[in-house]
N, C-alpha and C positions, 0 to 999 in steps of 0.2 A: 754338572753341565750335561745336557742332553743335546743330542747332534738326529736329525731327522734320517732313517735310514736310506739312501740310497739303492736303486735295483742291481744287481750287478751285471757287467756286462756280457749277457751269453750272447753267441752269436741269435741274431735276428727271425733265423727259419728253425730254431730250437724252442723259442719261447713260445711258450703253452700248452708243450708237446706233455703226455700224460708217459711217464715209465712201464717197459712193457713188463707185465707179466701177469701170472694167473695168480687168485685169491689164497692164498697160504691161512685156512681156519682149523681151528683143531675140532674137527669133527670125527665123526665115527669110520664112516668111511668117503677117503678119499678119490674119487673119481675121474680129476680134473686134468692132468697134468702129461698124462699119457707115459709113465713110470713103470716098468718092469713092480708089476707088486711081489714078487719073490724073493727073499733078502736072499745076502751067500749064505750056504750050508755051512757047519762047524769047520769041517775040510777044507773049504775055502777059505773060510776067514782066515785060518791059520798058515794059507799057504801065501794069502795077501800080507797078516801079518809078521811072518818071517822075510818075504820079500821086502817089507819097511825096512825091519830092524838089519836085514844086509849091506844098506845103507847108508843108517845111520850114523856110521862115523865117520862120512864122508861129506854129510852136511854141512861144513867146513868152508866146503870147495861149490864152486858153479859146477850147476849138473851139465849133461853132454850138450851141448849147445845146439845139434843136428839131430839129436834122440835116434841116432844110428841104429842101433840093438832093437828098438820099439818098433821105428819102420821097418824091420827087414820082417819080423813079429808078424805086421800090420800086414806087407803082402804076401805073406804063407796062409797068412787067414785067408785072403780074396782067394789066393788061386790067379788063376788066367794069366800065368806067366808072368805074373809081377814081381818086382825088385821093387828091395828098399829104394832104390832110385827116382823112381815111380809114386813113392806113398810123402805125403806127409801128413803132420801129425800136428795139433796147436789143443788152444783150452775150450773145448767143445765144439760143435761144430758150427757155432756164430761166431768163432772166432776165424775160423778156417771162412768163413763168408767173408768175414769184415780184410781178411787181407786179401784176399782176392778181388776184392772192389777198392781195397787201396792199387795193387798194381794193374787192376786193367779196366776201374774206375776213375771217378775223381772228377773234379771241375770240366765243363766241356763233355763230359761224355754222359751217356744213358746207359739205363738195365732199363730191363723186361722181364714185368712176370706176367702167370694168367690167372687171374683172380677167380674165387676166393683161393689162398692159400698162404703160407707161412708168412706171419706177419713180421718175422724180424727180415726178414729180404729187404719191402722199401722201406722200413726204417734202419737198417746197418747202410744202406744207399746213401739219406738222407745223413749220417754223422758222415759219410765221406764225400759229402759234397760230390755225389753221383746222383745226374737227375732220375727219377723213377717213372717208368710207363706203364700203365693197368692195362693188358691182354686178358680177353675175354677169356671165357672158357665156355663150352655147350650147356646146354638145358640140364643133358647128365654128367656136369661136371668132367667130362672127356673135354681132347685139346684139336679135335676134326682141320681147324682153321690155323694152328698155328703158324704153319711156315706161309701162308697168305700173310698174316698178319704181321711176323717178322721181315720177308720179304720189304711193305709196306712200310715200316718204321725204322728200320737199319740202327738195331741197338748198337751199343759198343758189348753188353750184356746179356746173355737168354737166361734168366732162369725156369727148371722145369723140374719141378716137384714128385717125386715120383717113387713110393706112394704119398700123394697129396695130402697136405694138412691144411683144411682140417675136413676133408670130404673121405680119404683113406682110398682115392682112385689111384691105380696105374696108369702109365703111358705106356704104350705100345711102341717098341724098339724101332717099328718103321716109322712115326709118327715124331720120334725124336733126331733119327737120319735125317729125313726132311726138313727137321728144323734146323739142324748143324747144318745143312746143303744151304738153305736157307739166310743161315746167319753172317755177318762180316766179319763179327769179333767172337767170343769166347760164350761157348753154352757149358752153362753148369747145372749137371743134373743132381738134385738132392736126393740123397735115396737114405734118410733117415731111420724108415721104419721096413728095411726093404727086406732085413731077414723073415720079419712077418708076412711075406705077399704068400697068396695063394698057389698051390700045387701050378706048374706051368709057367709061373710071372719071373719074367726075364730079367737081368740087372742091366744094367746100359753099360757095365765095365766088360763087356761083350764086345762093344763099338767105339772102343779105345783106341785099339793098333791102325795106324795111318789117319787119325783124327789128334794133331796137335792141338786145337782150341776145344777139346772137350776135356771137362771134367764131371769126377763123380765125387761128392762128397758123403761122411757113412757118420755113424757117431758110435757111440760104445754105452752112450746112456739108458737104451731100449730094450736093445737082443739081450746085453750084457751084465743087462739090472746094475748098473753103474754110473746113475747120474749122478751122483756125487763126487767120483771120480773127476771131472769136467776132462772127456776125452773125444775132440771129431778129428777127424782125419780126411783124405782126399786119394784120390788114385788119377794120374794124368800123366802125359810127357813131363820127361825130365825138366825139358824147359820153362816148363810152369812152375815148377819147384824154385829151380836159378830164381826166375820173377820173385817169387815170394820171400825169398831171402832178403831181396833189397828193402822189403817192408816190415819184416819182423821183427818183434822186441827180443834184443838178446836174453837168451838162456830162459826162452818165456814157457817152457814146459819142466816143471821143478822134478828134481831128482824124484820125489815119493811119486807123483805122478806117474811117469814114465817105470817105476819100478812096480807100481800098483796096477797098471795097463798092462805091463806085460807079465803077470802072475795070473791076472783074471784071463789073459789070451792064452798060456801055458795049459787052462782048464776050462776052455771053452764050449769042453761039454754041457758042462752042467746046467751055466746058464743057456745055451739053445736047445736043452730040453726042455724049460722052461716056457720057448720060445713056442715048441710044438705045441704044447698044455693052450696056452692061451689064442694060439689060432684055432682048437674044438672050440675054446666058452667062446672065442668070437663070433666065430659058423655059428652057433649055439643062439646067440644073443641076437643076431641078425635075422635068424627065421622065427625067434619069437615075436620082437618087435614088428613084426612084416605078419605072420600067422596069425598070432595071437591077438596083436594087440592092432592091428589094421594100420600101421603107420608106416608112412615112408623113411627109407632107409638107402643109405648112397652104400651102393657098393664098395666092402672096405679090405687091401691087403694090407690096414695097418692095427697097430692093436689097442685101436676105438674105432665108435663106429658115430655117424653122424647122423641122427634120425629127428624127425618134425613131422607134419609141419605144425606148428599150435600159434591162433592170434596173438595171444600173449605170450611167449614164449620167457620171458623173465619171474612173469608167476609161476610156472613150471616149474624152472629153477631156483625159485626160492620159495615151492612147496614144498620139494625132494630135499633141500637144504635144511629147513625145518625138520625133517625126518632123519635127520644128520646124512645124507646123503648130498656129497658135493660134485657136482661134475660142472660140466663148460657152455657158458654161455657166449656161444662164437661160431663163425662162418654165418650163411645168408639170413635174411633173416626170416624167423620162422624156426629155425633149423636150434639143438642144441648138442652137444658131442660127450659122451661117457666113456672115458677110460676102461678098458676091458681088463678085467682083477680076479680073483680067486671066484674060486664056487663060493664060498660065503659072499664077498663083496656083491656078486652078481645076485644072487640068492635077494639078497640084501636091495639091492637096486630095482629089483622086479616088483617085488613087495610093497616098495614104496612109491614106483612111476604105477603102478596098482591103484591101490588110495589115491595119489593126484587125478589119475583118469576116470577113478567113481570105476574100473571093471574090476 
């Protein structure tokens, strides 16, 4: 007997929504994804892997439920007078969004971003039933108008991307004043890729002290070449932390995690020399595309760069793809974005957007 399938019942503003993420193809080289291309050294791995096995017979038990030891870790790395009290810590840094839009989110209230930029902002909105508002941004991807624009729209939410993904702009520390002056509820500043900014480029954990409704969120997948890891984190008032506790799933940062975070912070060298390496190929990559090749290019302190403009721009990307070269088809359109990778990868990419362009 056969029975006719039934849809099931998702909620109403979910259905036909596409899952976010970038194309996972086993090509030569990977472009896309904006990944520290530098694995840990022998040294590392083994100082990651002893840190596992120190735990291991503790796996038994729930790990620290407040990751106490991680965050105190977390703000010795910031600096600027932070305490563990000060940081938290969850499973990358959409997750550190997604509770923050549970508690100062939710039915009845708004966020604000300024377009183009990180796509999971209004969609982590959109699962917590936080309406989402598109803020413009300038010709050069600069944010000139924001606190006008906030002002005008009285989010419950600011988000402010900074360095922007997927254009690689900063915001200027007075530009984000203005926007917290500006706001009635809570500005969270993403600074994802913010070890990568350019000589000069300021952090907004500057404009912390006597600013309760700001936050800074960071990740550890970038600088840290540890997306796998799944580690973001936050630096804010206390009292923003209190808030997120009433939202958090218990014990939701697992023992190896929190042991594997704070091993690779114990030797944070290593990987933010990494960090320096890929801000030359970026420098590097940015005046060739702009020199060399005549194309426009958004100014980037993050480590890719977003360069166009081409009619088609998907044949672009799936000439370069056919050349096992994969990078990102995203932000305006015209526009496509290449992960910044080793001398070969780049080597690699040039050669190939080479052949696409006929130079």
């Amino acid at each position: 007997m056969t029975t006719s399938a039934k849809p099931l019942p998702v909620r109403d503003d979910l259905r036909g929504l596409d899952p976010y993420g970038a194309p996972q193809l086993d090509v030569p080289y990977q472009l896309n994804t904006n990944e520290n291309p530098y694995p840990a050294s022998p040294a590392l791995q083994r100082a990651i892997a002893d840190a596992v096995a120190g735990v291991a017979g503790t796996l038994n038990r729930y790990p620290d439920r407040d990751a106490a030891q991680l965050r105190a870790d977390l703000a010795r790395y910031l600096g600027h007078g932070l305490t563990g009290a000060e940081v938290w810590a969850a499973n990358g840094s959409n997750e550190i969004i997604q509770q923050l839009l549970q508690a100062f989110g939710g039915p009845g209230r708004t966020a604000m971003g300024f377009e183009p930029s990180y796509a999971m902002h209004p969609l982590i909105a959109q699962v917590t039933c936080t309406a989402w508002r598109s803020a413009r941004r300038d010709d050069d991807y600069g944010m000139s108008t924001a606190a006008v624009q906030v002002t005008a729209a009285r989010p419950d939410i600011v988000f402010i991307t900074s360095p922007n993904n997927p254009t690689g702009t900063s915001v200027p520390l007075g530009l984000i004043e203005a926007t917290y002056d500006a706001a009635p509820g809570m500005v969270i500043v993403d600074e994802a890729y913010a070890e990568f900014g350019r000589d000069g480029t300021p952090s907004a954990l500057t404009l912390l002290p006597g600013r309760p409704r700001l936050v800074v969120t960071r990740t550890m997948s970038k600088a840290f070449a540890a997306a796998g890891t799944r580690l973001g984190y936050l630096a804010a008032d206390p009292a923003v932390i209190e808030a997120l506790l009433l939202v958090r799933l218990p014990y939701h940062l697992s023992t190896v995690t929190q042991a594997v975070a704070r091993a690779a912070l114990a030797h944070s060298a290593e990987p933010l020399a990494t960090v320096e390496a890929l801000r030359k190929e970026r420098d590097a990559l940015v005046a060739w595309l702009r020199e060399d090749r005549g194309l426009r290019v958004a100014d980037s302190d993050a480590n890719f760069v977003l360069f166009g403009t081409f009619p088609d721009r998907h044949k672009v990307w799936q000439a370069l793809l056919d050349r096992g070269v994969l990078i990102r088809e995203t932000g305006p359109a015209g526009w496509l974005r290449v992960t910044v990778g080793t001398p070969q990868e780049m080597a690699a990419f040039r050669a190939a957007l080479g052949e696409v362009l006929g130079q």
